[in-house]
C-alpha positions as CSV (number, residue, x, y, z in Angstrom):
1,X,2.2,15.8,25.7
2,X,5.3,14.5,23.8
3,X,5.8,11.8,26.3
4,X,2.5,10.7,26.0
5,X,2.6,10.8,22.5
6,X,5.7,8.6,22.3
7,X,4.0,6.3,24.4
8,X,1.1,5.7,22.4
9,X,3.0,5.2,19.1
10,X,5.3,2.4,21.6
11,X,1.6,0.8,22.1
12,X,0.7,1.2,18.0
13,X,3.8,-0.4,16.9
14,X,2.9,-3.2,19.0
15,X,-0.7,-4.0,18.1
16,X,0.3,-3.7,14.2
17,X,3.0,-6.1,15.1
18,X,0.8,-9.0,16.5
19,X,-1.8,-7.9,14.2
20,X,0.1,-8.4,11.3
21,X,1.5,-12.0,12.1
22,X,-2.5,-13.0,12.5
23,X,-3.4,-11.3,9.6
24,X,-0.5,-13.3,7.5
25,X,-1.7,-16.3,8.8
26,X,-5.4,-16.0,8.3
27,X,-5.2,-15.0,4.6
28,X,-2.6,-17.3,3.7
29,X,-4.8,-20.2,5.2
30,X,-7.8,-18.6,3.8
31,X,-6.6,-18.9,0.4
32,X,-5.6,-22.7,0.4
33,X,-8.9,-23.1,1.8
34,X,-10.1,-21.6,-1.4
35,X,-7.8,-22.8,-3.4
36,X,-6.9,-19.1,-5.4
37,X,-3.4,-17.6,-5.3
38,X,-1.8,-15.7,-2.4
39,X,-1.3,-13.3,-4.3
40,X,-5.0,-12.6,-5.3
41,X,-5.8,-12.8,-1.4
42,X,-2.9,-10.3,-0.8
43,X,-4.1,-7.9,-3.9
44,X,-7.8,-8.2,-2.8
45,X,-8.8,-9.3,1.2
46,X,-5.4,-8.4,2.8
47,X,-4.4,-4.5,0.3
48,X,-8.3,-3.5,0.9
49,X,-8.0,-3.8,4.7
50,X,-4.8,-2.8,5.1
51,X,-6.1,0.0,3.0
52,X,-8.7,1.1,5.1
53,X,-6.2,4.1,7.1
54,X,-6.0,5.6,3.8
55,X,-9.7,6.0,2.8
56,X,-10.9,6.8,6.0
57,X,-7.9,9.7,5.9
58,X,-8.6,11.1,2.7
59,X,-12.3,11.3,3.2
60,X,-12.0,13.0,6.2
61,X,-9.2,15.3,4.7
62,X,-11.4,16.1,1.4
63,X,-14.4,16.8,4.0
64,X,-12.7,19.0,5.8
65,X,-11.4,20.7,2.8
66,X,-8.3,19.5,2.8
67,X,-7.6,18.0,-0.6
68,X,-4.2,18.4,-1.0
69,X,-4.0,16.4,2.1
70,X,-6.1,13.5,0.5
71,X,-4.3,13.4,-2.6
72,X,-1.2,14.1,-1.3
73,X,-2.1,10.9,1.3
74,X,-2.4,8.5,-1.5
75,X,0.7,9.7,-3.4
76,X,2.7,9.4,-0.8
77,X,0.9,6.2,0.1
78,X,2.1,4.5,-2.7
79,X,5.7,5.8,-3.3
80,X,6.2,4.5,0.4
81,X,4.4,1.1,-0.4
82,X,6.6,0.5,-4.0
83,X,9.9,1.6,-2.6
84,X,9.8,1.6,1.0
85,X,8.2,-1.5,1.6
86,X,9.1,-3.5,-1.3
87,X,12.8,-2.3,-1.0
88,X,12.7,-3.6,3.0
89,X,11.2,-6.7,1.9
90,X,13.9,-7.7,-0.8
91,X,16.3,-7.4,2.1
92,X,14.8,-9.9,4.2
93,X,14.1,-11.9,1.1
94,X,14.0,-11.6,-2.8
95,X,10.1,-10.9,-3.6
96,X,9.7,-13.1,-6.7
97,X,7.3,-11.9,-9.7
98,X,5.1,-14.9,-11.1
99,X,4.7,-14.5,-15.3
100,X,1.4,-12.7,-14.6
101,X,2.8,-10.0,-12.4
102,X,5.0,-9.3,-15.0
103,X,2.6,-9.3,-18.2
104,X,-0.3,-7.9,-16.7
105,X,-0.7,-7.4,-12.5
106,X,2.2,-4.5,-12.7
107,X,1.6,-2.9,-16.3
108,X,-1.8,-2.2,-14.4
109,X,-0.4,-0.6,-11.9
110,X,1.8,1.6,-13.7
111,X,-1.2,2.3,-16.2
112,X,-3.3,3.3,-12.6
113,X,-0.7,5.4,-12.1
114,X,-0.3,7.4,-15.0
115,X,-4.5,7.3,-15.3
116,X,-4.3,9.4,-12.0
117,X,-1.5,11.6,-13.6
118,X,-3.3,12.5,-16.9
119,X,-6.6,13.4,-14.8
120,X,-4.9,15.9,-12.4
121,X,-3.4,17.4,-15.1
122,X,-6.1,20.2,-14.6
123,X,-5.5,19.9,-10.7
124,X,-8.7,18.0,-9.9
125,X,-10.7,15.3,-10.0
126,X,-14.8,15.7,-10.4
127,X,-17.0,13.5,-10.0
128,X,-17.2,11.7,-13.3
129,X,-13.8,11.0,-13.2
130,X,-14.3,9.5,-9.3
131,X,-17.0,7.2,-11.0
132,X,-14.6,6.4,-13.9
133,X,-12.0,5.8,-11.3
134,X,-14.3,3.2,-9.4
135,X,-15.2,1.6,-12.5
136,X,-11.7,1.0,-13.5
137,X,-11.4,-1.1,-10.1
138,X,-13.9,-2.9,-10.5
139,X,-12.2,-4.0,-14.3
140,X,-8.7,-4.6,-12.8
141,X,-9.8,-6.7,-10.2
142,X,-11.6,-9.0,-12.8
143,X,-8.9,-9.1,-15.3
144,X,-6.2,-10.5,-12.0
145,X,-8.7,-12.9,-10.8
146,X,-9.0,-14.1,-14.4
147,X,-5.5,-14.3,-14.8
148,X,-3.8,-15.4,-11.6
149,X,-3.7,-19.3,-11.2
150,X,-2.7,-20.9,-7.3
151,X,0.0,-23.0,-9.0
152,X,1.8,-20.1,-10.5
153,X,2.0,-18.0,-7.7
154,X,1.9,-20.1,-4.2
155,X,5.4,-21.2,-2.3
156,X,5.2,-24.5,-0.3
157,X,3.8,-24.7,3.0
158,X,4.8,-26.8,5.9
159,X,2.3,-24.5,8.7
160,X,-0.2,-25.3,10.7
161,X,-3.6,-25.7,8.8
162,X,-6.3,-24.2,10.8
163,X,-10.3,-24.7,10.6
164,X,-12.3,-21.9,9.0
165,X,-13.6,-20.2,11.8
166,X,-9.6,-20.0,13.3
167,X,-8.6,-18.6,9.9
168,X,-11.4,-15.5,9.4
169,X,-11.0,-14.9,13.5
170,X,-6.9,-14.0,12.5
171,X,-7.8,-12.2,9.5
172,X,-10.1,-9.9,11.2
173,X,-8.7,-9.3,14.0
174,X,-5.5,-9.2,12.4
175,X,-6.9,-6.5,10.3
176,X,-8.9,-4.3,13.3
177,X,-5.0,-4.5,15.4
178,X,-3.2,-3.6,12.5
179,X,-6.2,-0.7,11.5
180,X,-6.1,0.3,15.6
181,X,-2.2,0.1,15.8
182,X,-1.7,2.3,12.8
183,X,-4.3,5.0,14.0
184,X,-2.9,5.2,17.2
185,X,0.4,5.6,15.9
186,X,-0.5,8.2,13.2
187,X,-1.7,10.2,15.4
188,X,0.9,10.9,17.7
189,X,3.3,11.2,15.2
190,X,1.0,13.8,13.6
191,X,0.9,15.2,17.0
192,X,4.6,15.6,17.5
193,X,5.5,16.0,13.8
194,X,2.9,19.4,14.1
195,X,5.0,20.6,18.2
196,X,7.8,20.6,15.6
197,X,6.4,23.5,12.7
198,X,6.3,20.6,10.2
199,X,4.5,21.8,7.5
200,X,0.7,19.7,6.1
201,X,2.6,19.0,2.4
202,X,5.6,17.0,4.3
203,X,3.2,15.7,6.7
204,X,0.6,14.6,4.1
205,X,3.5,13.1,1.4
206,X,5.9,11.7,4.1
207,X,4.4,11.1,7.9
208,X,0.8,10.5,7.1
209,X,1.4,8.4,4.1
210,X,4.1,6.4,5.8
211,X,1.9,6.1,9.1
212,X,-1.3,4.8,6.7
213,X,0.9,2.6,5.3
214,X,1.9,0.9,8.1
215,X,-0.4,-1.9,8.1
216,X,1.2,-2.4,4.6
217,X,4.5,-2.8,5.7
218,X,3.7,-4.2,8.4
219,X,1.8,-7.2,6.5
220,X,4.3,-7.2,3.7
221,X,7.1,-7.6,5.9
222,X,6.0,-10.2,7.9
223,X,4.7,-12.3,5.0
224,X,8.0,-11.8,3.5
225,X,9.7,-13.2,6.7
226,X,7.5,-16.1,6.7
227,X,8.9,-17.2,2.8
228,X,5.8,-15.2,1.5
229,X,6.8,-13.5,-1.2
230,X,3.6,-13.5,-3.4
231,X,1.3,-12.0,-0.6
232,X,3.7,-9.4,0.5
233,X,3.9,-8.2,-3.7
234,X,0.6,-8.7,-4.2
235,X,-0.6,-6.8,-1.1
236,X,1.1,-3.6,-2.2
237,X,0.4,-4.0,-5.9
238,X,-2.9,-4.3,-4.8
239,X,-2.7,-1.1,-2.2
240,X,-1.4,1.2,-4.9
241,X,-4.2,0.0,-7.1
242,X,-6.7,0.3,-4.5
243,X,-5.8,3.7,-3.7
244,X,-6.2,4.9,-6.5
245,X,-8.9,3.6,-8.5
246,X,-11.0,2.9,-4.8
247,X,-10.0,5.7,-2.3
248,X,-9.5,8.6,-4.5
249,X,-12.8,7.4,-6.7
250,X,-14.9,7.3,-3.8
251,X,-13.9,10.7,-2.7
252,X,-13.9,12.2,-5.6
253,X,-17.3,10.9,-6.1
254,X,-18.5,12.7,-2.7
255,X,-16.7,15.7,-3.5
256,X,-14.5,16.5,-6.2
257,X,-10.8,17.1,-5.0
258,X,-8.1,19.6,-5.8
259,X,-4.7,19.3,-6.6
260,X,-3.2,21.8,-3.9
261,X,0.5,21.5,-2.6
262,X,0.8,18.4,-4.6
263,X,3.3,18.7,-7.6
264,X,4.0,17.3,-10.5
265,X,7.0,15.7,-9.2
266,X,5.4,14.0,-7.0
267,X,2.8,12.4,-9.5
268,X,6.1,11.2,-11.4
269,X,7.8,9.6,-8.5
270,X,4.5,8.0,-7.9
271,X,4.5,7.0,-11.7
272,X,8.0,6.1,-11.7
273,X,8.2,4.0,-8.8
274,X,5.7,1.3,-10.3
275,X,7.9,1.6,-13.5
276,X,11.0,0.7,-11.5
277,X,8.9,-1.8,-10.0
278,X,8.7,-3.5,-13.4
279,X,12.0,-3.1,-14.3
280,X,13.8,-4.7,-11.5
281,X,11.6,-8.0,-12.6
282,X,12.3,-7.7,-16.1
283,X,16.2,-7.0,-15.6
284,X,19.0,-8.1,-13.6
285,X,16.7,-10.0,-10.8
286,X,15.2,-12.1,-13.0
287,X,11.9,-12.1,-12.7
288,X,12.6,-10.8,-8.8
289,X,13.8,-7.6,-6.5
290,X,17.1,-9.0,-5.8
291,X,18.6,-7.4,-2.1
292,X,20.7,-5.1,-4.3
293,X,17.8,-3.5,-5.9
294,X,16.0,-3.5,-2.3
295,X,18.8,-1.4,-1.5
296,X,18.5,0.2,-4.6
297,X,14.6,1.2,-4.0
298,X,15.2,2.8,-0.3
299,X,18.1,5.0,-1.5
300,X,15.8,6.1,-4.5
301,X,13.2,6.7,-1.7
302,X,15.4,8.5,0.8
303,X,17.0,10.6,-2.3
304,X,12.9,11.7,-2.6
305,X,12.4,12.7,0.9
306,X,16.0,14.5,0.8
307,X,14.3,16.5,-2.2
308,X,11.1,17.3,-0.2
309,X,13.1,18.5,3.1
310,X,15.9,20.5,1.0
């Protein structure tokens, strides 16, 4: 059963592999096609899809009355994206902030953040505040597209240009590999993470949200490999966001959710993480996450997983 298991997350890591180079491709051509900013494809087209492990996750966890599994999913979720991710990224290469992801794209991340905070302060969410929740998206995404030029944001480009129906053909299937890949591979390592006694709060806060976040890091990575700094940031900007206001929303909508196993520690890691997120722009990087504060992000990460195992 282990072997198997193994096996299968072997064959997960390699579809989210080739998925995510297509994927990078097709929205990157998508958006010149367009003529909008990478980043607004990554926030949008590329954080929504490679969002799409996470809903389906927490829905199924807050139907099968698991909500501290949901919740916990999308807390996790975005502690991996901000500090994980982002911090792996800034080692292969510095992910640059435009003027706009400074003033307003990552205040309104933070201010998702600590929305979701103040509402579980009673330890749930009903349904009015799932609708509020949804509403909210729908605002932020209208204040970034009305904010976000393509000059500001887009690096050069020397690729290939391809024709329309080549571009949507890599983003979706880029998307359905990476959405496969990332199932597959989730569960497996659920499987073998549960032969091992784990318990479902470190499995909900570390494995699952790590494993639903691989298409994120997956995308982000490989964008940032490719010189693509503003559709790896605005991808998991975009995630966190989506999470949030979209995912825990539309489950709350369905069924209201309760805050159980999930601490307030973790709510502030989650809130703190998009603070640090701003800082690093606004201080020594300039305006970027330099490699130092990449390094600095995973050892703030690790230091929070030492404090869940301990």
């Amino acid at each position: 059963m282990i072997i198997t298991s193994i096996l299968l997350v072997v064959v997960g890591f390699t579809l989210i592999t080739f998925g995510a180079n297509w994927l990078t491709n097709g929205a990157s051509a998508i958006a010149k096609r367009l003529h909008i900013s990478e980043f607004i494809i990554g926030m949008t087209i590329v954080a929504v899809g490679t969002s799409l492990p996470e809903l389906t996750v927490s829905l199924a966890s807050a139907f099968s009355g698991s909500a501290d599994m949901a919740i916990g999913n999308v807390v996790g979720s975005n502690i991996f994206n901000t500090l994980f991710i982002l911090g792996i990224c800034a080692l292969f290469s510095p992910v640059v902030f435009s003027r706009n992801n400074i003033r307003i794209d990552t205040p309104i991340c933070i201010l998702v953040s600590l929305t979701m905070l103040v509402m579980l302060i009673g330890g749930t969410l009903s349904r009015i505040e799932g609708i509020i929740l949804l509403l909210l998206y729908i605002v932020a995404m209208f204040i970034s597209f009305k904010t976000n030029k393509p000059e500001e944001n887009d690096e050069e480009d020397n690729d290939e240009k391809f024709s329309w129906v080549k571009s949507l053909l890599m983003l979706i299937g880029g998307l359905v590999a990476l959405i496969y890949g990332a199932d597959t591979t989730l569960n497996s390592a659920v499987e073998i993470a549960r032969h091992f006694n784990i318990s479902e709060r470190i499995i909900a806060i570390t494995l699952l949200a790590g494993g639903t976040s691989l298409p994120e890091l997956a995308a982000s990575l490989t964008a940032a490999a490719k010189g693509r700094g503003a559709l790896a940031l605005g991808n998991i900007i975009g995630s966190n966001i989506a999470n949030i206001l979209l995912i825990l929303g539309s489950c709350s909508t369905i069924l209201p959710l309760t805050m159980n196993g999930i601490t307030t520690i973790d709510l502030l890691v989650m809130v703190g993480s998009s603070i640090l997120l701003l800082l690093s722009a606004l201080l020594y990087g300039q305006r970027r996450i330099t490699r130092a504060e990449g390094v600095i992000f995973l050892a703030a990460y690790i230091g929070y997983i030492y404090y869940l195992i301990g």
